[in-house]
Every structure is written in structure tokens, then in C-alpha cells.
Backbone as XML, in Angstrom:
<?xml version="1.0"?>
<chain id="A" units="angstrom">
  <residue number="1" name="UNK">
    <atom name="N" x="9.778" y="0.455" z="41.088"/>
    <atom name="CA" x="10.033" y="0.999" z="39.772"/>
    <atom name="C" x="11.508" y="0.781" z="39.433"/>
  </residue>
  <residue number="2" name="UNK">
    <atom name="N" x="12.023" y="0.307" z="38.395"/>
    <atom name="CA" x="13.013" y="0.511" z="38.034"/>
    <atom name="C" x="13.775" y="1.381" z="37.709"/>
  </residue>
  <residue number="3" name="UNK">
    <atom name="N" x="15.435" y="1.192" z="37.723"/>
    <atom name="CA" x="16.068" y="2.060" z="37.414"/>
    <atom name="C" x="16.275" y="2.737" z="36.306"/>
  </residue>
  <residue number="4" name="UNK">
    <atom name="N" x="16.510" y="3.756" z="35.956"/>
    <atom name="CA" x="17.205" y="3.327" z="34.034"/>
    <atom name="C" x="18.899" y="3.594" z="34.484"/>
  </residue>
  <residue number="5" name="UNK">
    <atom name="N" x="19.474" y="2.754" z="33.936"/>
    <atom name="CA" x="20.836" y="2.723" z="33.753"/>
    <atom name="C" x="21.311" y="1.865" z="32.800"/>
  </residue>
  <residue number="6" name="UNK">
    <atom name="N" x="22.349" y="2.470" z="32.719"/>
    <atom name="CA" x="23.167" y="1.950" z="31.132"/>
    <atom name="C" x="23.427" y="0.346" z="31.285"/>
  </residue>
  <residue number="7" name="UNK">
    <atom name="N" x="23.179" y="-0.146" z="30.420"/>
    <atom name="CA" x="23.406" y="-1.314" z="30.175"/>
    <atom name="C" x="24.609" y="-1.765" z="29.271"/>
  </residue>
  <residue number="8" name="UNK">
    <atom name="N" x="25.458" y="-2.579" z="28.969"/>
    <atom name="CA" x="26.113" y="-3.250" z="28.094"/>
    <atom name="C" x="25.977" y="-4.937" z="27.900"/>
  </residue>
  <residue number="9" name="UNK">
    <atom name="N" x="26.445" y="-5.782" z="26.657"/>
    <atom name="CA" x="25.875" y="-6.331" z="26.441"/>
    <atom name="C" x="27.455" y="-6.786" z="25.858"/>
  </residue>
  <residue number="10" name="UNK">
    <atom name="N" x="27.754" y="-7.898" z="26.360"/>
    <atom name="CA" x="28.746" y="-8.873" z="25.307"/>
    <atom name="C" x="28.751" y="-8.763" z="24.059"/>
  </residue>
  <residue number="11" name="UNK">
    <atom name="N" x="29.556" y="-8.553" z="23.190"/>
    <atom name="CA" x="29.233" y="-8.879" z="21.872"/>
    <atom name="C" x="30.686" y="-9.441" z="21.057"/>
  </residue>
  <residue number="12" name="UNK">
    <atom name="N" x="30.143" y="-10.626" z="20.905"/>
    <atom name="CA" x="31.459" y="-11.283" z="19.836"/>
    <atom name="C" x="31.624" y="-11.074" z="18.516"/>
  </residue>
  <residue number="13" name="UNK">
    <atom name="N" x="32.332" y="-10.663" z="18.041"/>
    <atom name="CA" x="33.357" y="-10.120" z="16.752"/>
    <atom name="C" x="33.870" y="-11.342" z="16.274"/>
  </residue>
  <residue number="14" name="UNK">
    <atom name="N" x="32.832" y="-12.199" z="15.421"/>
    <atom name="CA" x="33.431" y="-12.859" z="14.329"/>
    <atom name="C" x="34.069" y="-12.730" z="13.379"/>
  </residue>
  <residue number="15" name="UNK">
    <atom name="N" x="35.403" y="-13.607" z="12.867"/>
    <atom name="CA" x="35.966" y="-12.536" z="11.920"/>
    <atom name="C" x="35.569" y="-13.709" z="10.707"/>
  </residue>
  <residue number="16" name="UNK">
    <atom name="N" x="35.921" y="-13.190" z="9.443"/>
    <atom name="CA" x="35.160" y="-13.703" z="8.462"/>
    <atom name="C" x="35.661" y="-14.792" z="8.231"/>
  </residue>
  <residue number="17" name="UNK">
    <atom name="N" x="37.169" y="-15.203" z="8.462"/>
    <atom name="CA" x="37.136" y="-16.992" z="8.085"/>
    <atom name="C" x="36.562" y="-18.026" z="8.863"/>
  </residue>
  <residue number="18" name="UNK">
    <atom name="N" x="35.955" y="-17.311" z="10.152"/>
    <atom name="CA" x="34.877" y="-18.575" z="11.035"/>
    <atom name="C" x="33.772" y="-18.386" z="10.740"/>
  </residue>
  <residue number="19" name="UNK">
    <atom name="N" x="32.959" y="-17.015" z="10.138"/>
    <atom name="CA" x="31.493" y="-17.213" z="9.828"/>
    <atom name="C" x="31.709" y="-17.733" z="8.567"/>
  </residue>
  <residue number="20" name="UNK">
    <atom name="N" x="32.206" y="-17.732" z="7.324"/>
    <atom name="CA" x="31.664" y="-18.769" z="6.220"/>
    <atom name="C" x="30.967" y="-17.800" z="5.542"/>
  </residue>
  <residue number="21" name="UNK">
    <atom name="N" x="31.119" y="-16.593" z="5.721"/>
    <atom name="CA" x="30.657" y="-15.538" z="4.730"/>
    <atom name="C" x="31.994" y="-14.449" z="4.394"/>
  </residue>
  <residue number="22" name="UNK">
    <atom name="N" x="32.162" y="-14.105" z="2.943"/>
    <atom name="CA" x="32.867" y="-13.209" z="2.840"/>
    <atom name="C" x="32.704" y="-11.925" z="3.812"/>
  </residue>
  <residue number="23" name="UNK">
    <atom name="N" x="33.772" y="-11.042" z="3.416"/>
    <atom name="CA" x="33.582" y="-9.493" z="4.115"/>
    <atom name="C" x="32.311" y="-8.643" z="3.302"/>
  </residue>
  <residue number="24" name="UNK">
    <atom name="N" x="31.810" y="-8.727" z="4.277"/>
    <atom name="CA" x="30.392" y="-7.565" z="3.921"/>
    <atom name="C" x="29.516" y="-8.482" z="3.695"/>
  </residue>
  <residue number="25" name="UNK">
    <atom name="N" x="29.340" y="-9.716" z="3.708"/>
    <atom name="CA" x="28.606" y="-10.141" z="3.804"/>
    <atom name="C" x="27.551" y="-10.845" z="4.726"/>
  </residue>
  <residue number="26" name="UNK">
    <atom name="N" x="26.814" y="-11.084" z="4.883"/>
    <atom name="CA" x="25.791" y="-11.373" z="5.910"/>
    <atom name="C" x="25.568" y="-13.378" z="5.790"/>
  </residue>
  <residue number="27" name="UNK">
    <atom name="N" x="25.644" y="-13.672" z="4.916"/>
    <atom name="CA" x="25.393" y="-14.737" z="4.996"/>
    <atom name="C" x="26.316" y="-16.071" z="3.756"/>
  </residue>
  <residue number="28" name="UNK">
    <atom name="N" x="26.263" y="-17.118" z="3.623"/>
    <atom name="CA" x="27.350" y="-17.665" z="3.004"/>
    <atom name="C" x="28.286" y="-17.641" z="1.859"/>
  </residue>
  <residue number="29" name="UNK">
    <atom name="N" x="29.083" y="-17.247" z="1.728"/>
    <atom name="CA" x="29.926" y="-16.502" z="0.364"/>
    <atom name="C" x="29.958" y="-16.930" z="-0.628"/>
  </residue>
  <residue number="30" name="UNK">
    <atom name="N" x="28.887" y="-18.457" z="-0.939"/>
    <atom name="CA" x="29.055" y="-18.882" z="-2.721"/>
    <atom name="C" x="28.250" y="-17.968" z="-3.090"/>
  </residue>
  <residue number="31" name="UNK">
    <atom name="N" x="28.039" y="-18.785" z="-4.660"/>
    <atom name="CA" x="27.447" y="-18.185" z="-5.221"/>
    <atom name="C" x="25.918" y="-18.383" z="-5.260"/>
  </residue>
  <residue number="32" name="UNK">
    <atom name="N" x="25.093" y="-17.310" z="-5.988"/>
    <atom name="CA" x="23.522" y="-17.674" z="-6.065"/>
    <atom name="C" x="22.839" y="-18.446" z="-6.872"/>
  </residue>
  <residue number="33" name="UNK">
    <atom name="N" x="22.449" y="-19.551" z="-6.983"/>
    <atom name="CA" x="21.887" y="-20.449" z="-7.598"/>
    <atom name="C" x="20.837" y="-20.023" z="-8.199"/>
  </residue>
  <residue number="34" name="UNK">
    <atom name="N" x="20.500" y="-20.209" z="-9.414"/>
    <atom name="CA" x="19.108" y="-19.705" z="-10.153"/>
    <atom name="C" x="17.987" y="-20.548" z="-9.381"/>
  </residue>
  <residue number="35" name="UNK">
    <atom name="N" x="16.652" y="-19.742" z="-9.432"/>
    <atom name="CA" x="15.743" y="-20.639" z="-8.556"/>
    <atom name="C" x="14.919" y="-21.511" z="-9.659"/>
  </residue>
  <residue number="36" name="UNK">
    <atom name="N" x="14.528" y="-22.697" z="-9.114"/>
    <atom name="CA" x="13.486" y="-23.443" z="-10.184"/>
    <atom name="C" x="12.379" y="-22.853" z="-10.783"/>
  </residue>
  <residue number="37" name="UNK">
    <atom name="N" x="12.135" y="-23.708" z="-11.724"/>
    <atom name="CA" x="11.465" y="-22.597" z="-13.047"/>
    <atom name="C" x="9.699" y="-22.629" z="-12.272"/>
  </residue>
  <residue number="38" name="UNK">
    <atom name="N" x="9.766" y="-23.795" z="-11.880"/>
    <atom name="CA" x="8.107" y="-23.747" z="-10.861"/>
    <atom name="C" x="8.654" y="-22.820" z="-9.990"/>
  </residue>
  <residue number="39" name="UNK">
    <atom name="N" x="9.485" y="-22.522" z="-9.016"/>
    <atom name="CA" x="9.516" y="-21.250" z="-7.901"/>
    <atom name="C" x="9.232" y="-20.031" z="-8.606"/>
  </residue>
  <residue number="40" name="UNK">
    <atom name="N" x="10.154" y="-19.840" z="-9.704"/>
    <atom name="CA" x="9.503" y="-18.828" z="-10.714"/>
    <atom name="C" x="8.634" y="-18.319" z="-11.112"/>
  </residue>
  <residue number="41" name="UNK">
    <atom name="N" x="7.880" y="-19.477" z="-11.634"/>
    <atom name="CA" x="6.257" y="-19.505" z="-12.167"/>
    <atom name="C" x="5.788" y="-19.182" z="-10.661"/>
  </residue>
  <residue number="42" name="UNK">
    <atom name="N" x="5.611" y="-19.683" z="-9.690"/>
    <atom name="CA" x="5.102" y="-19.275" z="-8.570"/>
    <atom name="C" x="4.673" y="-17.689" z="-7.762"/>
  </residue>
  <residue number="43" name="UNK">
    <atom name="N" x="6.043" y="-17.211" z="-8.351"/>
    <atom name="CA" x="6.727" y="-15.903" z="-7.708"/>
    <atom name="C" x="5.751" y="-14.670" z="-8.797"/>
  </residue>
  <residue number="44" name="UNK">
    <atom name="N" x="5.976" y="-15.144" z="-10.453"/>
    <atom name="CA" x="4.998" y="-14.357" z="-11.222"/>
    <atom name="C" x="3.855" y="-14.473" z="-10.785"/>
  </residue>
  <residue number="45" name="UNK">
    <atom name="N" x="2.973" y="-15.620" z="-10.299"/>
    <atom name="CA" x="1.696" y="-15.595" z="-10.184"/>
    <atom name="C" x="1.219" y="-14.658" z="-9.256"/>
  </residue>
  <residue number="46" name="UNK">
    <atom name="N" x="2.033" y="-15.237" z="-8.590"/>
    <atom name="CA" x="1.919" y="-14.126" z="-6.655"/>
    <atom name="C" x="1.593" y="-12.787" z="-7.062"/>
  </residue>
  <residue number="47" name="UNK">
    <atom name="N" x="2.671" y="-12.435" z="-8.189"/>
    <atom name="CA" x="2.693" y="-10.788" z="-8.799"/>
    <atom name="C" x="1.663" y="-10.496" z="-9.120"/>
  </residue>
  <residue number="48" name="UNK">
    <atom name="N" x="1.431" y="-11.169" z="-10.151"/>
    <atom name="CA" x="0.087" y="-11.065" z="-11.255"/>
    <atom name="C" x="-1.154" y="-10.868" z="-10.571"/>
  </residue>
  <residue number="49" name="UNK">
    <atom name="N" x="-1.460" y="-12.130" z="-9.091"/>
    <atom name="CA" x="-2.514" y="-11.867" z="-8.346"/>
    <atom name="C" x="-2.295" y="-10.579" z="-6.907"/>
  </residue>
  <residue number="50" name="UNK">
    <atom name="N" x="-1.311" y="-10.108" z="-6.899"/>
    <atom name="CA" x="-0.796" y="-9.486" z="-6.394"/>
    <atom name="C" x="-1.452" y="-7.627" z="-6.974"/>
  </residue>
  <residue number="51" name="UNK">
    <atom name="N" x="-1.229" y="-7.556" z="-8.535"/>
    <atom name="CA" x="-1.206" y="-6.436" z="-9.125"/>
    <atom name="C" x="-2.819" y="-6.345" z="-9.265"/>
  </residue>
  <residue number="52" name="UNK">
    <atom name="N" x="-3.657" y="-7.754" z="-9.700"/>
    <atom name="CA" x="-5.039" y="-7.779" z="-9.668"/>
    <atom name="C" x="-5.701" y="-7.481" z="-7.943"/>
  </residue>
  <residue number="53" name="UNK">
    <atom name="N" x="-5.110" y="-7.564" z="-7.098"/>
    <atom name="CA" x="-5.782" y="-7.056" z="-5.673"/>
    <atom name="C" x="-5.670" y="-5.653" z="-5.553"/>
  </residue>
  <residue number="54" name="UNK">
    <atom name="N" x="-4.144" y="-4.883" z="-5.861"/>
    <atom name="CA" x="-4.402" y="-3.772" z="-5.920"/>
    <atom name="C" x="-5.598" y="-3.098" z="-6.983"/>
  </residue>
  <residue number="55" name="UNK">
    <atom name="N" x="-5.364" y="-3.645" z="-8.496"/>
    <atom name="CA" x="-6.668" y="-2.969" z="-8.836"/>
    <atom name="C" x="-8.052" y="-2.768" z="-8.459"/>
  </residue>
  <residue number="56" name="UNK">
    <atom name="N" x="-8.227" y="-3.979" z="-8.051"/>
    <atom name="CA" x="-9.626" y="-4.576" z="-7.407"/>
    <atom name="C" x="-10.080" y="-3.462" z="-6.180"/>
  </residue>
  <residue number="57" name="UNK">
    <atom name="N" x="-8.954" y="-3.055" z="-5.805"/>
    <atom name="CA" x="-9.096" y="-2.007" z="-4.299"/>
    <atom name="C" x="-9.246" y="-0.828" z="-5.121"/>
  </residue>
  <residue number="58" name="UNK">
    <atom name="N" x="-8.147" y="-0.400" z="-5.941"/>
    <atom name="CA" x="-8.673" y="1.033" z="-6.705"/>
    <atom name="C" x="-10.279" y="1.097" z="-7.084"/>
  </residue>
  <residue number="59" name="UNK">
    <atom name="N" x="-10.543" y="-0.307" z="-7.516"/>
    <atom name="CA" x="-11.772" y="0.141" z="-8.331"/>
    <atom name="C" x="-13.128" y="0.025" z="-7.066"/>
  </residue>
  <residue number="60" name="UNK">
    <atom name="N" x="-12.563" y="-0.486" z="-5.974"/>
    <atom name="CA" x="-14.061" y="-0.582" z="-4.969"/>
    <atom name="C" x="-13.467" y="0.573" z="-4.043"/>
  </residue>
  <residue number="61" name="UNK">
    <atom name="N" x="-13.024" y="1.428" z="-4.329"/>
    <atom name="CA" x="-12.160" y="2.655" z="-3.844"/>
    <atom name="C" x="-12.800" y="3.664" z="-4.756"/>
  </residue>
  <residue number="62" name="UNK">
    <atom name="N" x="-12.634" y="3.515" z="-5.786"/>
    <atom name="CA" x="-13.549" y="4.516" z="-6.927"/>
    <atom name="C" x="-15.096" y="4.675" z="-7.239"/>
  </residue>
  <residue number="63" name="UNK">
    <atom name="N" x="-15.442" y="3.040" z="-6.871"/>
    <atom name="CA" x="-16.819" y="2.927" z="-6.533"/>
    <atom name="C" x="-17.768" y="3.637" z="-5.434"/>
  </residue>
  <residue number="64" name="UNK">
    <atom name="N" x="-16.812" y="3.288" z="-4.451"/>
    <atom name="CA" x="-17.080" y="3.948" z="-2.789"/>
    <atom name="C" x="-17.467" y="5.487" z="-2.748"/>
  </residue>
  <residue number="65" name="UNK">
    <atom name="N" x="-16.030" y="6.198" z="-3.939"/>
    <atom name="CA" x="-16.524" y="7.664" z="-4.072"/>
    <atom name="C" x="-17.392" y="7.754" z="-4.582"/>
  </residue>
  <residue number="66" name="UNK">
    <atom name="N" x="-17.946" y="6.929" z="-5.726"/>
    <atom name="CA" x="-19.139" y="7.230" z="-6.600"/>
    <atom name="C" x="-20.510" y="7.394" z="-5.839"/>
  </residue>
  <residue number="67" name="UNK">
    <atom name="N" x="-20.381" y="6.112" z="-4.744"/>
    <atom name="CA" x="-21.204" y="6.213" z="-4.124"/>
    <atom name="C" x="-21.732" y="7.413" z="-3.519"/>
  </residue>
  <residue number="68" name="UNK">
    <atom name="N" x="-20.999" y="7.830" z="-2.894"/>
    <atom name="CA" x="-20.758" y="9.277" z="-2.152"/>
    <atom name="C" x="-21.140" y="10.102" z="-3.155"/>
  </residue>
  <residue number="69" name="UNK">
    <atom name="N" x="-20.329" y="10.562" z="-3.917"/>
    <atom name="CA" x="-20.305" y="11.717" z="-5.093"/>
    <atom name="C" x="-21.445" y="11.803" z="-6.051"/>
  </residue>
  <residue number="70" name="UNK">
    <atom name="N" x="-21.722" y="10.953" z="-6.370"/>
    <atom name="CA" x="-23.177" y="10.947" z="-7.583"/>
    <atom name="C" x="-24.404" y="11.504" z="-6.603"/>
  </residue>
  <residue number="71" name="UNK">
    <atom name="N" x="-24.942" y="10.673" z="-5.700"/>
    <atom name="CA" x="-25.894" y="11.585" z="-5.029"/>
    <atom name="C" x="-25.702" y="13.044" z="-4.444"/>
  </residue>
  <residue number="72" name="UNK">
    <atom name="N" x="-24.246" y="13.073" z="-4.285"/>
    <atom name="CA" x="-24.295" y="14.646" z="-3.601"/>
    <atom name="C" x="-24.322" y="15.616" z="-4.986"/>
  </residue>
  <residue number="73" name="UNK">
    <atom name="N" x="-23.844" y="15.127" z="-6.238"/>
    <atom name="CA" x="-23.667" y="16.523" z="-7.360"/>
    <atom name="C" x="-25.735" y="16.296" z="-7.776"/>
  </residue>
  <residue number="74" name="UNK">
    <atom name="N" x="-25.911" y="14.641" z="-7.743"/>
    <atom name="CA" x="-27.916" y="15.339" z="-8.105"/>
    <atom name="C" x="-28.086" y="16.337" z="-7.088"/>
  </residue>
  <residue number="75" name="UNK">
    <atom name="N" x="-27.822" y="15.922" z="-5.372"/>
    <atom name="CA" x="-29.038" y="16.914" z="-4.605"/>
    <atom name="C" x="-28.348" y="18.052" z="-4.652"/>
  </residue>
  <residue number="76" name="UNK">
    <atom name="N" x="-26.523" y="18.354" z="-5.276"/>
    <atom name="CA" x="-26.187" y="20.345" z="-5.233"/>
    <atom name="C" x="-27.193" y="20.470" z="-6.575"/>
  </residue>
  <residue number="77" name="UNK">
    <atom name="N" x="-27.270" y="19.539" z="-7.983"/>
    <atom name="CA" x="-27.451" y="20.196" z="-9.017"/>
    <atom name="C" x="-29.260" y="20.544" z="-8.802"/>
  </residue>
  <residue number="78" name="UNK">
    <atom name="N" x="-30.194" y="19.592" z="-8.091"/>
    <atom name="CA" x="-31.588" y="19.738" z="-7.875"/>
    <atom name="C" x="-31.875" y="21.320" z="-7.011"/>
  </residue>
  <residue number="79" name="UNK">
    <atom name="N" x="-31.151" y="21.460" z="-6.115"/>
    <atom name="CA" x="-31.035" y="22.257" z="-5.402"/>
    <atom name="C" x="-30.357" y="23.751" z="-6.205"/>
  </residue>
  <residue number="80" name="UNK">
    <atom name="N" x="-29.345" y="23.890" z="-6.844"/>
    <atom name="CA" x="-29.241" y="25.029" z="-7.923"/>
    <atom name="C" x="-30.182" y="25.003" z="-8.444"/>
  </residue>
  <residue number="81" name="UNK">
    <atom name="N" x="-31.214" y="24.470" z="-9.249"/>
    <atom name="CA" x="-32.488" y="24.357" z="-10.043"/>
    <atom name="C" x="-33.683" y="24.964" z="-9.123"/>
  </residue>
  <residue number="82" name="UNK">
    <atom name="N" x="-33.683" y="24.665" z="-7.902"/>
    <atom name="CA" x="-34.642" y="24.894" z="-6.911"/>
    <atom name="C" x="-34.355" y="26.233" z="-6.742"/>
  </residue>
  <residue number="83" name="UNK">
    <atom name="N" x="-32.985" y="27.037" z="-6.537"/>
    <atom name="CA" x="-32.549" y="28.057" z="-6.676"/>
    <atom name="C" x="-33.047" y="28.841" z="-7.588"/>
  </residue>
  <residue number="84" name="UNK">
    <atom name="N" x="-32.700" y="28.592" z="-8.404"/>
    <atom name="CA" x="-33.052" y="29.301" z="-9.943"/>
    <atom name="C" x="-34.753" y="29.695" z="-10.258"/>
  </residue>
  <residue number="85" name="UNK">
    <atom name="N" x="-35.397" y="28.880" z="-9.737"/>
    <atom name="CA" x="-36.850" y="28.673" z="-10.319"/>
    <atom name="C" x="-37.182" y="29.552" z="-9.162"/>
  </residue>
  <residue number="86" name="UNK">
    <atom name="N" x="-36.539" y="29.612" z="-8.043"/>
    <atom name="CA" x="-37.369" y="30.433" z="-6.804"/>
    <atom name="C" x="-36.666" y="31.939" z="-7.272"/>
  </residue>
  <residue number="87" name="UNK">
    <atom name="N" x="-35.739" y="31.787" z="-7.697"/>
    <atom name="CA" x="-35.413" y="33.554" z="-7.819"/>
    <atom name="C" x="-36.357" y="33.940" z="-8.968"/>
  </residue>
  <residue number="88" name="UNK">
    <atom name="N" x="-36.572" y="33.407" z="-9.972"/>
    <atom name="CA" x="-37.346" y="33.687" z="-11.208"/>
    <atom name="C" x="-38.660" y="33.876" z="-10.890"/>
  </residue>
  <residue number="89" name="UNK">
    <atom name="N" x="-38.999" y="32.889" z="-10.135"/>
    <atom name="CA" x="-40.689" y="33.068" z="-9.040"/>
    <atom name="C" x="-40.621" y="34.573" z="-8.444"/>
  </residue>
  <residue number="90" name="UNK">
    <atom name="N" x="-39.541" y="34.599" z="-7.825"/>
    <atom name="CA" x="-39.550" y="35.673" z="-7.220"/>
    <atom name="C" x="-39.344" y="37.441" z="-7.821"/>
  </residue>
  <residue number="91" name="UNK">
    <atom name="N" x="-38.652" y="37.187" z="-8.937"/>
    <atom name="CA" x="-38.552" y="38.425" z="-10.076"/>
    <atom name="C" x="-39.713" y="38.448" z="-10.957"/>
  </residue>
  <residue number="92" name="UNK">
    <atom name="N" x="-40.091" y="37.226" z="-10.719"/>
    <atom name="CA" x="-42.028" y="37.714" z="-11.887"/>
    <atom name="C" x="-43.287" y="38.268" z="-10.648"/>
  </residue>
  <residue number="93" name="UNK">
    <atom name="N" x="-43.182" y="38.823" z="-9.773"/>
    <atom name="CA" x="-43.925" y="39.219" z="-9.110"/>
    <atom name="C" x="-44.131" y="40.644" z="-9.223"/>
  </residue>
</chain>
């Protein structure tokens, strides 16, 4: 079984005129290039089919309850009725 003990780990401290990124930054310091108008168009579609999957799930999500829910309010509402008619059976005696 192993031990647990502390470990350390080298770590080099680049300073920012050898990484090629400003301060605070993570990655290269120009600037951001607008993306092509097809990457664009691409990126909306993704959305668009993106926003149509979530609905698609709400609605076989809403279905699912229906499933469930519609037969259980007939057999409470058949069953109040069954109620009703047996107490009334039972007060006309």
C-alpha cells in the first residue's frame, strides 16, 4: 500500500515577454479576428437545432406525463363516481 505524502512538483514561471501573451492573459496577445460568415451561419444553426432538441424533450417530457396523468385522473374520477353511486345506493335503503 502506499504512502500518502506530500508531494511537490517543479513549476516554471513564465514571464510574459517569453509566452507571447499579454499579462492576464492565457493565450496570444493580438487581437480577435471576426470569424467567417459560413462559421457563423454554422454556429446559428447548431443554436437553432440546438433550441429545437430542447423543445422536442419538453414536449416528449410532457407527453410522458400525459401518459401517466390522463389515465390516473379517469380511474380517481371513475372511482369518485363509483363512490358516489354506492353511498346513494346505500342512503336509499
Amino acid at each position: 500500500m502506499q504512502e500518502d505524502r506530500p508531494t511537490t512538483h517543479p513549476v516554471e514561471i513564465i514571464p510574459p515577454e517569453r509566452s507571447g501573451a499579454g499579462p492576464g492573459q492565457s493565450f496570444g496577445g493580438g487581437e480577435l479576428k471576426p470569424l467567417p460568415p459560413i462559421l457563423r451561419a454554422i454556429i446559428m444553426v447548431a443554436a437553432i437545432a440546438a433550441g429545437f432538441g430542447l423543445l422536442a424533450l419538453l414536449v416528449m417530457f410532457a407527453a410522458t406525463v400525459a401518459l401517466i396523468a390522463i389515465p390516473a385522473a379517469l380511474l380517481a374520477g371513475g372511482a369518485a363516481w363509483l363512490g358516489l353511486r354506492w353511498r346513494a345506493w346505500r342512503g336509499g335503503r
